[in-house]
N, C-alpha and C positions, 0 to 999 in steps of 0.2 A: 872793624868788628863784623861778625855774620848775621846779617840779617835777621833780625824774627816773625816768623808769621804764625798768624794765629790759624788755630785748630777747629776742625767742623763743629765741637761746641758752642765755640765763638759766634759762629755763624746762625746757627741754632736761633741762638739769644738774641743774637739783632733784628732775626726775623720774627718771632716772636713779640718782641717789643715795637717793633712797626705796625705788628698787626692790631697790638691794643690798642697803641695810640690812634689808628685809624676807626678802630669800632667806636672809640670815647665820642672822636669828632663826630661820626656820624651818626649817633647817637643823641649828643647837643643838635647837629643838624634840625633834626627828626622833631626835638623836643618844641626847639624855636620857631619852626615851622605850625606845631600843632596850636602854641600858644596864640602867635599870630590869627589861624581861623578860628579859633575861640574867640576871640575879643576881638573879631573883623564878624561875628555873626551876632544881626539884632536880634533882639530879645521879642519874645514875638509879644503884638501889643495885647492888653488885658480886655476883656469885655465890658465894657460900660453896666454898670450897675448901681439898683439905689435898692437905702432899704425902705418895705412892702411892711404894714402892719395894721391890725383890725383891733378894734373894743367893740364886741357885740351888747347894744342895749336892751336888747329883748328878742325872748326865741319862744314862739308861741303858736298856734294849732297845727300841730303833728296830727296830720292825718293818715293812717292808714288804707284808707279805700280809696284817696285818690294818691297817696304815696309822695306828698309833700310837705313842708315847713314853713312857716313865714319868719323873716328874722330881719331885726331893726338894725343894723351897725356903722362904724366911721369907719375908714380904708383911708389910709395915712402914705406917701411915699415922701424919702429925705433923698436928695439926689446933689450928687457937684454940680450939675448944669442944668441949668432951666429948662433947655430943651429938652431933658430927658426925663422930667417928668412923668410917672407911671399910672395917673389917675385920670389924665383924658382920654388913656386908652385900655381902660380897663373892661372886659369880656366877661360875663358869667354865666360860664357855659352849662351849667345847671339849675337853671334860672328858666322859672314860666313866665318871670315879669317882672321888672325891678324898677323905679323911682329913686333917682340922685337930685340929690339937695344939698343946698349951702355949700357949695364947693370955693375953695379959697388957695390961696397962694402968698407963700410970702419967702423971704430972703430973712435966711437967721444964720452970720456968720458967712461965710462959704458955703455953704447950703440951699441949697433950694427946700423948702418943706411945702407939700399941699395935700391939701383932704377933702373930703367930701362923706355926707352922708347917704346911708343906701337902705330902701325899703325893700324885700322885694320876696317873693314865692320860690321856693327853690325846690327841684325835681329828690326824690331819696329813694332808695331803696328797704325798705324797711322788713323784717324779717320776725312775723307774728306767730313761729312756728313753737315757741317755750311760751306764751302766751298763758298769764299775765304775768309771768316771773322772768320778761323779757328783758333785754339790753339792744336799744336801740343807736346807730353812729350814723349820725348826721353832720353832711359837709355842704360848705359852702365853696365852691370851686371857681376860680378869679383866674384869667390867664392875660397876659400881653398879646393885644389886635393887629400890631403891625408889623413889631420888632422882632425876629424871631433871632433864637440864642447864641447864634453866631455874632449880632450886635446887642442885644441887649437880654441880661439876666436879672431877676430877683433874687434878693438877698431878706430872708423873714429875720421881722423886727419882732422877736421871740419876746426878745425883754420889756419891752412895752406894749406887749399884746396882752389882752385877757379878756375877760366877759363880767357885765353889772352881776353881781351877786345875788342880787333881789331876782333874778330870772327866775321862774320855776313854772313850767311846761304842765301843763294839766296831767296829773298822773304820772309824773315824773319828776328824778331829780339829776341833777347835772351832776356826774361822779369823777367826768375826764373832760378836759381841755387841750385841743394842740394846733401848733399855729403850725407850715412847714412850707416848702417850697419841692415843687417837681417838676419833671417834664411832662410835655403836654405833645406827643407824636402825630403827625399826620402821616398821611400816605399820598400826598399830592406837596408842591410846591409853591401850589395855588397862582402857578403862572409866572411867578418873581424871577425875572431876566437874570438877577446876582445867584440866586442855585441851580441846582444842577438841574437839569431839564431831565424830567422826567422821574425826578426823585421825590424824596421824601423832605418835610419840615418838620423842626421841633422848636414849639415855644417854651417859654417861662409859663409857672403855674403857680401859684397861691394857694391852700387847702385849710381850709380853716374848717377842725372838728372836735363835735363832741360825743360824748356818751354819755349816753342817757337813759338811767336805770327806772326802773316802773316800780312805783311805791306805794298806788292807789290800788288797790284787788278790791274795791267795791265792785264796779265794772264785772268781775269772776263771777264773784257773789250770784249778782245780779243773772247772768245768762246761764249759771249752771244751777239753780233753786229747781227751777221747773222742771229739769230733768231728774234729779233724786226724789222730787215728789210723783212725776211721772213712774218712777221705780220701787217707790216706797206700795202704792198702786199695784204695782205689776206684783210686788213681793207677797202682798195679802192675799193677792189670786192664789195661790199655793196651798191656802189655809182656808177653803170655800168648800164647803161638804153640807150633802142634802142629802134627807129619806129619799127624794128624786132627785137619781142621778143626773138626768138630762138636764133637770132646772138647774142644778149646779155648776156642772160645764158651760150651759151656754152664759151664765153671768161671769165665767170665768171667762171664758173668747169675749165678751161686753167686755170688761177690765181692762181685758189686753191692748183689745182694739184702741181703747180710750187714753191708755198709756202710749201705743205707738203711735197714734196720732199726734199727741203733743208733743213726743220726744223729735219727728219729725219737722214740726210745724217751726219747733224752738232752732231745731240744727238753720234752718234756713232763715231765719232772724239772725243767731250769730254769723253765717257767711255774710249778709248780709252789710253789718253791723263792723264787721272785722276788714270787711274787703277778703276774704283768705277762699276764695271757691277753688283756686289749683295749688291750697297746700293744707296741709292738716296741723291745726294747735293741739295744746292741750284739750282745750275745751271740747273741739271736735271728737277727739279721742274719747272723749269721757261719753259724749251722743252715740257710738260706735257701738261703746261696750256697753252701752244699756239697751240699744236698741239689740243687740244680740243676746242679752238677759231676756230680753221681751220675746223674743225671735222664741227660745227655749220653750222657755213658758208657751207659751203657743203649742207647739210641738209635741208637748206633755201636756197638755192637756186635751189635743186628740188622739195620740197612743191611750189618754186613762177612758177619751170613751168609747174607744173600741174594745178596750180590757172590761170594760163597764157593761156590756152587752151581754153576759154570763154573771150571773146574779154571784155565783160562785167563787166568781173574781176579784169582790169585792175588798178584801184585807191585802191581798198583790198589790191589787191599784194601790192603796194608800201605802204600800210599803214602797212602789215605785217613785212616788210623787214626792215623799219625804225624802227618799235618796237625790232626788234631782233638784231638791229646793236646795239642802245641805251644800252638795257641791257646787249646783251653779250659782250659788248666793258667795260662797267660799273665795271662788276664784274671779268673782265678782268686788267683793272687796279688797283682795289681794292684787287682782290688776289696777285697783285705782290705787289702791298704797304705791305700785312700783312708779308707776308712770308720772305721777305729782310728785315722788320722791326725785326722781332722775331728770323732771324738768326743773326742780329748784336746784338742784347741784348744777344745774349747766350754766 
């Protein structure tokens, strides 16, 4: 019989079929390969951590003019290992002065639990500028002394943190609570042979805060009295008229002088009093606008006696003096409407 041979389609197909079956293998290759460095590479290890939590027992004089706090509280850490421990190295870096007490340790379970109580001054920032319809946040800032966050983190113990209830701040009430954990950056390495030379550190940080809303306006009462009577004063100068003119004006400059003086006497008792000489409160605002009421008054009443000096002039003057009581008295209490409105909305 004559031979058969096959046709360059045949050939086609063979080679084709070689070629999948080669891409299949090297394909699985590739795959076994990859699985292999996956499960030949460790799992990088976890940062040793414990949880960090506070019960504050008392938060008490908020000062203003020296821009600190005093607060009573327990600082708690629950750790897998003893050694790691977070309360013998605990830092509070805004802190004038603190007192630790009663510190304790004990093993509960696989746990390490210890605590300690803390007395102590802490530094604020405090912001008198809506003044006395302020909102004050006050932090207690905790950070780790040695371990920085490549070996050791805090984890806040949210859940078991809060604050005694019976707290209540002179003039103040507690409206917000929060416990949290952050970073704490340096820009040194503070010499530690394990980083990098010449770099930077970050620690773990603790930030226990509140808000603290002002609910006492006696205090308001109290330093802004003598300025509206200083002005009530000043307002009756307006309405001072004599057969002698001269003896008129000059009891009206007496008035003035006697209102501006104590509008001023009073401004520097509230800086004072407030701590605030490189910011302006409300309160200061309201010394501002009187003492520029006062300023007025002044002003018109030597325009009326040099109008005064022409006997002639006599019904001008008082037509000038009543237009200028009207509107300076006008935008006078229309600037304390806006400004007391717009500081309670903030």
């Amino acid at each position: 019989m004559p031979r058969s041979y096959g046709g360059p389609a045949d050939g086609r197909r063979d080679f084709l079929a070689g070629l999948r079956s080669g891409a299949g293998a090297l394909l699985a290759a590739a795959a076994a390969v990859l699985i292999m460095m996956i499960t030949a590479t460790p799992a990088a290890a976890a940062v040793p951590s414990c949880d960090v939590g506070a019960y504050v027992t008392d938060l008490y004089g908020v000062d203003p003019v020296e821009g600190t706090v005093n607060a009573d509280l327990w600082l708690w850490s629950v750790c897998p290992r003893k050694d790691l421990a977070a309360v013998p190295r605990l830092e509070f870096t805004n802190a004038t002065k603190t007192m630790l007490t009663a510190p304790s340790s004990e093993k509960v379970g696989n746990e390490y639990w210890t605590q300690v109580k803390v007395s102590g001054t802490f530094r604020q920032t405090l912001d008198l500028t809506n003044f006395p319809f302020d909102k004050q946040v006050v932090r207690i800032q905790v950070e780790e002394n040695r371990l920085d966050k490549s070996r050791f983190v805090y984890r806040a113990d949210a859940k078991n943190s809060t604050y005694n209830p019976r707290i209540h701040p002179a003039d103040f009430k507690i409206t917000k609570f929060r416990i949290g954990v952050g970073d704490a950056p340096y820009r040194t390495n503070f010499g530690d042979p394990r980083l990098k030379q010449g770099g930077s550190s970050h620690y773990s940080q603790l930030v226990i805060e509140f808000q603290l809303t002002r609910e006492d306006i006696t205090s308001f009462g109290k330093q802004i009295l003598p300025v509206y009577v200083a002005l009530l004063v000043a307002l009756i100068s307006f309405l001072i008229w004599s057969k002698d003119n001269e003896v008129a004006m000059v009891a009206r400059l007496g008035i003035l002088g006697t209102a501006l003086f104590t509008i001023m006497l009073n401004l520097r008792a509230v800086d004072e009093a407030l701590g605030t000489f490189l910011n302006v409160t409300l309160v200061e605002e309201i010394h501002f606008m009187s003492l520029l009421y006062v300023l007025v008054g002044v002003a018109n009443t030597t325009y009326l006696m040099k109008l005064l000096t022409d006997p002639m002039a006599r019904p001008a003057a008082r037509r000038f003096n009543n237009h200028v009581f009207a509107v300076t008295t006008g935008l006078y209490l229309l600037a304390n409407i806006v400004v007391i409105s717009l500081t309670v909305s903030f």
